[in-house]
N, C-alpha and C positions, 0 to 999 in steps of 0.2 A: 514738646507740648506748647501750644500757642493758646491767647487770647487774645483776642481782636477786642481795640480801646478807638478806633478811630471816627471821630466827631461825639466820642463821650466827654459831655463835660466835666470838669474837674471835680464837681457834688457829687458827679458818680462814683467816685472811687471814697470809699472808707472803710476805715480801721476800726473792729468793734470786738468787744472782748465778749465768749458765748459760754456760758457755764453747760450746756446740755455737750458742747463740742467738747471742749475738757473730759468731762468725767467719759466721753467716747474713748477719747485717747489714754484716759487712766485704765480702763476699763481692757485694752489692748495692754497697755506697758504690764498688767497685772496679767495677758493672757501671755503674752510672747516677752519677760526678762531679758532674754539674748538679746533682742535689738535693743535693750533701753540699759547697757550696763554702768550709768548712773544714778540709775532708779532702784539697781537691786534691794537695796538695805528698804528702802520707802516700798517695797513691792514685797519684799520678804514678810515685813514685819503686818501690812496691811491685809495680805492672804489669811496670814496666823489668824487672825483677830476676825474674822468673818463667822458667821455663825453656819451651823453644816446647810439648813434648810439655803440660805442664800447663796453659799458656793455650787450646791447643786444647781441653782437655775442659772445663777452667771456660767455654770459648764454648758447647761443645756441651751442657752444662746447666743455662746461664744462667736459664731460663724457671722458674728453681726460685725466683728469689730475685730478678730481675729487675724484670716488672711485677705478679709478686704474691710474697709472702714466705710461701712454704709451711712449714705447721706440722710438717712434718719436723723441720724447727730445733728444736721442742719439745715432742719425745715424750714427756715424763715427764705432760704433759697428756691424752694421749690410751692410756698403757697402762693395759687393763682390770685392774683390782682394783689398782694404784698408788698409791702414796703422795703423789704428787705433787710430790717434793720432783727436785729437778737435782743431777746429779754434781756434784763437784769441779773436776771434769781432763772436758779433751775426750773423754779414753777412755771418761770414767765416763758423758758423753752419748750416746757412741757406743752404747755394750752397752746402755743403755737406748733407743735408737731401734732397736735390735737385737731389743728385747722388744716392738714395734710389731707388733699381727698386720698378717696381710699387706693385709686388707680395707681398714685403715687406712692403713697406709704408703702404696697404689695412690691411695687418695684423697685424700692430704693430695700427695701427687707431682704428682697431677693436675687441681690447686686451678684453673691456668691453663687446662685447659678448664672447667671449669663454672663459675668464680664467681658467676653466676647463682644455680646451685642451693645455693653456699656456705651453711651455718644451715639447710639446709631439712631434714638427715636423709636424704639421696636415696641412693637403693640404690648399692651399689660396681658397678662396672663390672665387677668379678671374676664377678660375681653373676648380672648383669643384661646382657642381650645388648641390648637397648636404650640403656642405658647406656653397653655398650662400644661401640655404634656411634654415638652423640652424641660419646663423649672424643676419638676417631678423627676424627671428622667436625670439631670441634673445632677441634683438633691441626694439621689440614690447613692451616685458613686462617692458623697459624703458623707452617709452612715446614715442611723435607721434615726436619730432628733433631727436628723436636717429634714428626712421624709416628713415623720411628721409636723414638724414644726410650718415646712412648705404647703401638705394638705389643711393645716387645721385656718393657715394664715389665707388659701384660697377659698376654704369653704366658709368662714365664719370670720372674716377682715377685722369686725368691728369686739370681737371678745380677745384676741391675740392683740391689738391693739391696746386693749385696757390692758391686757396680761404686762407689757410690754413696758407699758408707763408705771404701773405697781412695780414693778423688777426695778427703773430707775429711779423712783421717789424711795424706793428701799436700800440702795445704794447710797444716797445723799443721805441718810438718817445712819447707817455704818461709818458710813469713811469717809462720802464727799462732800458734806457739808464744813467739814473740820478741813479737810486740802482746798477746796475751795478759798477759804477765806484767806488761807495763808497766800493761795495764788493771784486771788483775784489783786492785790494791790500793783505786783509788779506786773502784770498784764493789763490794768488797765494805762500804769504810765505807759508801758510799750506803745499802747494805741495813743495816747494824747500823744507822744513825741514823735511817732511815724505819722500824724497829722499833722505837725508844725511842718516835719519835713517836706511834705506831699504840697503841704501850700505855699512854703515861701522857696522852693527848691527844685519842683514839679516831680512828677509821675517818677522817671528818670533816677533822682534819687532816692526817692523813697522807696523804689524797690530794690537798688544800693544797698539800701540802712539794711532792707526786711532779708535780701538773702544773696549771697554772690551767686546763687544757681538762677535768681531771675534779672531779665535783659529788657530792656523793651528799643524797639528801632523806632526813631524818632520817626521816620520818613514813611514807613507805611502804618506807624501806630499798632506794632502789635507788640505784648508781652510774648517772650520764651522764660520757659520752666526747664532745665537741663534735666530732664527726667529720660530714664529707660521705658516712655511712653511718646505713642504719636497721638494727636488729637489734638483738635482745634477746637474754640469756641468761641461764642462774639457775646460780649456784654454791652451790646449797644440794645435799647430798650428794657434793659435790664440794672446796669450797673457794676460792679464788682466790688466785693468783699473781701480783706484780706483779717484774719482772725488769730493773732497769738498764743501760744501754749505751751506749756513749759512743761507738756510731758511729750512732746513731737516727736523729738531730735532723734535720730538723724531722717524724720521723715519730714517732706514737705507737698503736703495731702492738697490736690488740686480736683474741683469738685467741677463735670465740666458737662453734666446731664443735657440734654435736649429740651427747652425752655425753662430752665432754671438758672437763676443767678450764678453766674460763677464765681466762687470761693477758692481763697488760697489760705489755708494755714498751716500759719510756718512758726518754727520754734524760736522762740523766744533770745536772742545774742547771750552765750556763756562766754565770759574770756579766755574759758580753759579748752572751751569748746576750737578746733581747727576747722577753717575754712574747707568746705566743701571741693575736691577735686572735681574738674568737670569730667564729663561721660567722655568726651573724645580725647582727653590726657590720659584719662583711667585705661583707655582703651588703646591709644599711642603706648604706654607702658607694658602694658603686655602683648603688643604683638613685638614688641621692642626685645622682649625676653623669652620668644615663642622661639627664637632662633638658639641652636644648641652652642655654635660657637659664640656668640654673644655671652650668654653664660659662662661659658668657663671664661671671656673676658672678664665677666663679673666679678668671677671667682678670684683674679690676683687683683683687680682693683680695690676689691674690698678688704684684702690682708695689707696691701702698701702702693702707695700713688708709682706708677710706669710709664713710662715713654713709650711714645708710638713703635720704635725700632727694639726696645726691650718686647713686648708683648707679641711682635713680629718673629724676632725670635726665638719666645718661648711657647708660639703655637703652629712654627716652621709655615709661617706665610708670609707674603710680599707684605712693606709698610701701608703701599696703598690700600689693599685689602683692610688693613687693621683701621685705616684712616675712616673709611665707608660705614663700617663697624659701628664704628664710634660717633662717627656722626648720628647714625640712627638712635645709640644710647643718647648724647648728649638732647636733640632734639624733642627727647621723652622727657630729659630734666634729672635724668639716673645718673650722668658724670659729671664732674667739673675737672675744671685746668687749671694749673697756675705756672708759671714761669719760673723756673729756678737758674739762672743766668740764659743758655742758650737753647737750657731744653726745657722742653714743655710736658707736664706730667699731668696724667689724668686719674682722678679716685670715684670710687664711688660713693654715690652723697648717701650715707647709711640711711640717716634723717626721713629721706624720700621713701628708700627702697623697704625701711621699719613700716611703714604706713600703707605699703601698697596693700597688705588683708583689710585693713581697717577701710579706707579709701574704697576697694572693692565693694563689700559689705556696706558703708553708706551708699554708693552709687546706686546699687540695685535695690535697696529701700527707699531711699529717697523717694 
């Protein structure tokens, strides 16, 4: 995934902490546990304590934040002639998703039917009777709330709207006014010290500091995101936004609409937290272990370190063979060597191969 920064000036780019984006992402860690299992006990204890009438509506529009995280969360990106900048206070995201026209709100609402057409510019279904019968059609093979929640949101924008804001100001008066505040301190220094860096360091590192999965090439000016996504976007006339949160991990949500600001937020640096494997190691590693004789390599390297001619012949092949082998392991970062006078032994790095579900699992969230 790319963004194009080239002939953006440097006030284009800032770091802003967004309270309406947070409780999105709480909002998710409290629908999908599995991916946040740092959050359990905070997620556990937070569900208990909900009152019945509010769990039922947070189930009834789960699909907002569930298996795609719609850019309602961050409307100061998508209102036309905007500054771009996020409230203070949940209220002050509020009144600004408030200033969402309606074209946009339907579509950023109804991201969970089209992801497909996500980045492409594709007409609103307000619009387009085609459209409204794809979101519909959609919607169906979601179950009978996504239906109606997609008819009541086409036919009548501006009551699902207010539905929508009452469901969030009811949330922050449960639970997210009290995790707010606890977050808001260490999310706003994130953002003042990813600004020192941004200014005395450039672009370059400050997206260093924000995540080893983003890159930017100095030479043509563009950000990569190491995601299991393709898509470009240009923040030239726009800006860009990068936004902290400390219930993200291991996701890093890149917002990348057709005339909307593009948005990155990315979680917050834990020390316990491991660096992000990239996509093409993740994927070097297991084609590395797609191979069956490779595996039972595995298999004695991981009980005790071998030599090339020990494992030649204990799987009745030429050394060169086991050599090639092993190159492909090593190459993935799954073997090491060391030298014990004249021979040279190879183990497998447990370390590595413990992490490869976890590794996986972030990849394809990210």
């Amino acid at each position: 995934m790319h963004i194009d920064i080239a002939g953006l000036p440097p006030e284009g780019i800032v770091f802003e902490t967004s309270p309406l984006a947070e409780l999105g992402l709480a909002l998710h860690a409290l629908s999908e546990p599995g991916h946040h299992p740092g959050l359990h006990g905070w997620a556990t204890a937070t569900s208990a304590a909900l009152e019945p009438d509010l769990a039922d509506r947070l189930h009834e529009a789960e699909f907002l934040w569930r298996s795609t995280f719609s850019d309602i969360f961050m409307p100061f990106a998508g209102v036309r002639g905007g500054d771009g900048r996020t409230g203070s206070t949940l209220a002050e995201d509020l009144d600004i998703l408030d200033r969402l026209d309606d074209e946009r709100f339907v579509s950023a609402a109804l991201e969970f039917t089209c992801t497909s057409l996500y980045g492409t510019g594709s007409p609103s279904p307000l619009a387009d009777a085609g459209m409204r019968a794809r979101a519909l059609d959609m919607a169906s093979a979601r179950g009978p709330r996504q239906v109606d929640f997609t008819r009541e949101l086409l036919d009548d924008p501006v009551s699902v709207r207010g539905w929508v804001r009452r469901l969030l100001e009811d949330c922050d008066r449960a639970f997210f006014a009290d995790t707010w505040r606890r977050a808001e301190v260490q999310l706003a220094a994130d953002a003042r010290h990813k600004t020192e860096v941004l200014r005395h360091k450039g672009v370059g590192a400050a997206l260093g500091a924000v995540s080893a999965a983003l890159s930017l090439d100095e030479q043509t000016g563009r950000i990569s995101a190491d995601k299991l996504t393709e898509a470009t976007a240009s923040a030239a006339g726009t800006g860009l936004t990068l936004i902290p949160t400390s219930f993200g991990w291991p996701h890093l949500t890149v917002l990348h609409a057709p005339g909307w600001r593009p948005v990155i937020v990315y979680p917050v640096h834990r020390p316990e937290l491991p660096s992000p494997a990239s996509v093409e190691l993740l994927q070097l590693r297991m084609e590395a272990l797609a191979h069956p004789l490779r595996m039972r390599i595995c298999r004695n390297l991981a009980r005790s370190p071998y030599t090339t001619g020990e494992l030649a012949g204990s799987h009745g092949i030429t050394p060169p063979e086991v050599s090639r082998h092993l190159a492909v392991l090593k190459k993935a970062g799954l073997v090491t060597t060391r030298r014990r006078g004249r021979y040279v032994l190879h183990s497998l790095d447990l370390t590595v191969v413990a992490r490869l579900g976890s590794d996986f699992l972030e990849g394809v969230l990210r």
